[in-house]
C-alpha positions in Angstrom: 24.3 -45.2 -1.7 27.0 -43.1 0.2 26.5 -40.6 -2.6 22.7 -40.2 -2.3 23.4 -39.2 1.9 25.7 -36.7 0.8 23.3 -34.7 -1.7 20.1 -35.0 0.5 21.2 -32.1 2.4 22.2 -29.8 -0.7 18.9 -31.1 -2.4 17.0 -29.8 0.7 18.4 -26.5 0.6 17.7 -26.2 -2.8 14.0 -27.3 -2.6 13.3 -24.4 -0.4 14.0 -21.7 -2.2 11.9 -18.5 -0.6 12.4 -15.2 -2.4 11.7 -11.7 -0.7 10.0 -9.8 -3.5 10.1 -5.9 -3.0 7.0 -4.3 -5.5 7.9 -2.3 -8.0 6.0 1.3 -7.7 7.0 3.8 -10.1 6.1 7.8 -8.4 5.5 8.8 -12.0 2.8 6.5 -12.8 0.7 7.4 -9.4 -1.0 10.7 -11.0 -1.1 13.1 -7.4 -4.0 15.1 -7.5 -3.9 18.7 -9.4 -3.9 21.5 -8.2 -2.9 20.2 -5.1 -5.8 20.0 -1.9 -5.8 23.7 -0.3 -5.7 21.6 3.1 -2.8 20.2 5.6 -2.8 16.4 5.6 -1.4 14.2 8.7 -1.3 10.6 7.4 -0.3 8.2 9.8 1.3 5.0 8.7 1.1 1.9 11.1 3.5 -1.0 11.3 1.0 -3.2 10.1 0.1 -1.4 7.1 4.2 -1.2 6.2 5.2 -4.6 7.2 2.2 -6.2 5.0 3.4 -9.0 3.3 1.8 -11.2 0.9 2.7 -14.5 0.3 2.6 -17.0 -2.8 4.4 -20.1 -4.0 5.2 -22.1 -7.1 6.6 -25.5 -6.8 9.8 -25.3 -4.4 9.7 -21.4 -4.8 8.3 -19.5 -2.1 7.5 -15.5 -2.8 7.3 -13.0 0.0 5.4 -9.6 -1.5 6.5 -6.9 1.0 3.6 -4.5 -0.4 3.6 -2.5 3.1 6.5 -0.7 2.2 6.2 -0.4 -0.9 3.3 1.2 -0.6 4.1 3.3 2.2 6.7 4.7 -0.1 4.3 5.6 -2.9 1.3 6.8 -0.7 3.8 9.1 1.2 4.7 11.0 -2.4 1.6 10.6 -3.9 0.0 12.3 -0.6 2.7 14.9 -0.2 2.2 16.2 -3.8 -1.5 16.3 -3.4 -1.6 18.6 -0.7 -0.2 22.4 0.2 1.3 20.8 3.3 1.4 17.2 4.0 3.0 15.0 7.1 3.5 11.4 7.5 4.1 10.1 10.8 4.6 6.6 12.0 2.5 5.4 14.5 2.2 2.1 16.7 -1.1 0.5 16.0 -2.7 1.0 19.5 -1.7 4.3 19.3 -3.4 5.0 15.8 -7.2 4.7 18.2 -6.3 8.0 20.0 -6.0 9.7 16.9 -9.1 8.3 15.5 -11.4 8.9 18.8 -9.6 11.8 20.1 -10.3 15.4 19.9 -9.6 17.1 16.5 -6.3 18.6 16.8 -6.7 21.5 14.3 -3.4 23.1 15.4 -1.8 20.5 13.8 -3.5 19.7 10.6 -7.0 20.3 8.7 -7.4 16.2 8.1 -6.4 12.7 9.0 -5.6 10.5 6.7 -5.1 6.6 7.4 -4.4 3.7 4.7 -4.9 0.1 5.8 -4.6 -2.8 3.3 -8.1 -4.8 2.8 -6.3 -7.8 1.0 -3.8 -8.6 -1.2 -2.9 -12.0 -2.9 -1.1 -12.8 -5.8 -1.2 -16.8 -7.6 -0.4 -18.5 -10.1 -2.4 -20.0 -13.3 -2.3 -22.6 -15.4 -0.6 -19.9 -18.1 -0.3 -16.8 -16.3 0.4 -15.2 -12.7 -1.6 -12.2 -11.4 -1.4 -10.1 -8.1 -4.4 -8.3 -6.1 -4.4 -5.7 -3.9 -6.8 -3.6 -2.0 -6.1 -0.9 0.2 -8.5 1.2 2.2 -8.2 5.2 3.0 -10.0 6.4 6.0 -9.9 10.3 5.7 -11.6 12.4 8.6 -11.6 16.4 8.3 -10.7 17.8 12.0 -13.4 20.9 10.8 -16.8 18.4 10.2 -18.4 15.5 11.5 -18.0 13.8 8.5 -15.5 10.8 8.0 -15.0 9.5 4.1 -13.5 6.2 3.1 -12.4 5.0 0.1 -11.3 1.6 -0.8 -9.1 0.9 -3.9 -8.2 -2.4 -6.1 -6.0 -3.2 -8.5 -5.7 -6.4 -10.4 -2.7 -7.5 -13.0 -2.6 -10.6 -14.5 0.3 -11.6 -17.5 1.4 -14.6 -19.2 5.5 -13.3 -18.7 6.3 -11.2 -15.9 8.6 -10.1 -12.8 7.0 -10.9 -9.9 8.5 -7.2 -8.8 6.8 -5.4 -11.3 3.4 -7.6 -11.6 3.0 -6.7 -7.7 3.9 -3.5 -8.1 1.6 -2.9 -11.1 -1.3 -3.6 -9.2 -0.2 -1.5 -6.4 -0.3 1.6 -9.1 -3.4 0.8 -10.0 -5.0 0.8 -6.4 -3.3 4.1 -5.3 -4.1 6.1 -8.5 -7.8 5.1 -7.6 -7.1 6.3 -4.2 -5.7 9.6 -5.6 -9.0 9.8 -8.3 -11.2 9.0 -4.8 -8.6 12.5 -3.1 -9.6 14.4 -6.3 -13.0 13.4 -6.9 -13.9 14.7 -3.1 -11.6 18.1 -3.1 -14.6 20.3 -2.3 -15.1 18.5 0.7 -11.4 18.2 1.6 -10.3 22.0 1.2 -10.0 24.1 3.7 -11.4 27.8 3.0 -9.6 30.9 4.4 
């Protein structure tokens, strides 16, 4: 019996395993859009939209999906690459109103661009794990009344796979629909001398 009382702690610790699971984005695979936008882009990144985690479990394990930052990380080249000039700032989330509802700051750049994740969940099958993710961009040109926003899934499910780049897989796939969305809408989203 004394041996039992002695492993009960060890065999707690090691029925709780949780694992922090950082997506796996590759910049290549995230096509920026060509030639870039003849505009200057401010996108503002909130705490909420970096810090979004995801979570999932099997058995004992526990998987935390930081796609916030990962993310962030991708949508800050992707956007860079896509434009002639192109900012990021970070902003608290109260503070992401003003720029929505305040005056159009032209001094500063042509539009606003703001990303917000709609969901994201990834599980686990009978056979296979997948991992959804959908993120919203919310673009508003400073020189129109118009606001445009586009709202991007992605969806990867395999039999065999990191949970690193399954999650980050899907994240690919929702930001190159984003940049399709950036492309698709360039007449709009240029700024004529």
């Amino acid at each position: 019996m004394r041996p039992l009382v002695v492993l009960a702690p060890v065999l707690l610790i090691i029925g709780a395993c949780t694992h922090q699971v950082a997506p796996k984005v590759t910049p290549t695979k995230i096509a920026a859009v060509q030639p870039p936008i003849q505009a200057r882009a401010l996108m503002l990144i909130t705490p909420s939209f970096e810090d979004y985690t995801t979570t999932s479990s099997q058995g004992f394990h526990k998987f935390n999906y930081h796609m916030g930052t990962s993310a962030a990380l991708a949508l800050t080249d992707m956007v860079k690459a896509s434009f002639t000039s192109a900012e990021v700032r970070r902003v608290g989330d109260a503070d992401l109103m003003q720029w929505l509802s305040g005056p159009a700051d032209t001094s500063v750049a042509d539009l606003l661009l703001v990303p917000r994740f709609d969901a994201g969940a990834t599980g686990q099958g009978v056979f296979t794990v997948s991992s959804d993710v959908r993120i919203r961009l919310d673009v508003r040109p400073y020189r129109s009344a118009t606001t445009y926003s586009w709202s991007s899934t992605g969806h990867t499910s395999r039999a065999l796979s990191s949970h690193r780049g399954l999650a980050g897989n899907s994240l690919e796939q929702a930001l190159n629909g984003l940049s399709d969305s950036l492309s698709a809408y360039r007449a709009h989203l240029e700024v004529k001398p």
